[in-house]
C-alpha angles and dihedrals in degrees: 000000000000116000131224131210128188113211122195144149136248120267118240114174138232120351101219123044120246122279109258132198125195115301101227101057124131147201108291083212108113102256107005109120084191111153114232115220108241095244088049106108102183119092091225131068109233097267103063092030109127116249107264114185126213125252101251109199112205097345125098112241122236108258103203099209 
């Protein structure tokens, strides 16, 4: 009987290290005290973020009407 090995490496993640902004931002809406992450890129919180809507490419998009 023949025996098999797998061999493999250890996974070590990423290579570079996540892009990072200041740590005491804060929402840009007028009166929200709302904390950004520090990876989170945007100037508003979710909440106040303004709809943004996805490039479809060859679908038609829902209207809600």
């Amino acid at each position: 009987m023949q025996e098999t090995a797998l061999k493999g490496r250890k996974f070590t993640g990423s290579a570079r290290a996540p892009k990072t902004y200041s740590t005491s931002r804060t929402c840009a809406s007028k009166g929200c005290d709302t904390r950004l992450s520090q990876y989170n890129k945007r100037e508003h919180c979710f909440t106040h973020a303004p709809t943004r809507y996805p490039r479809l490419r060859g679908r038609i998009a829902k209207v809600d009407a």
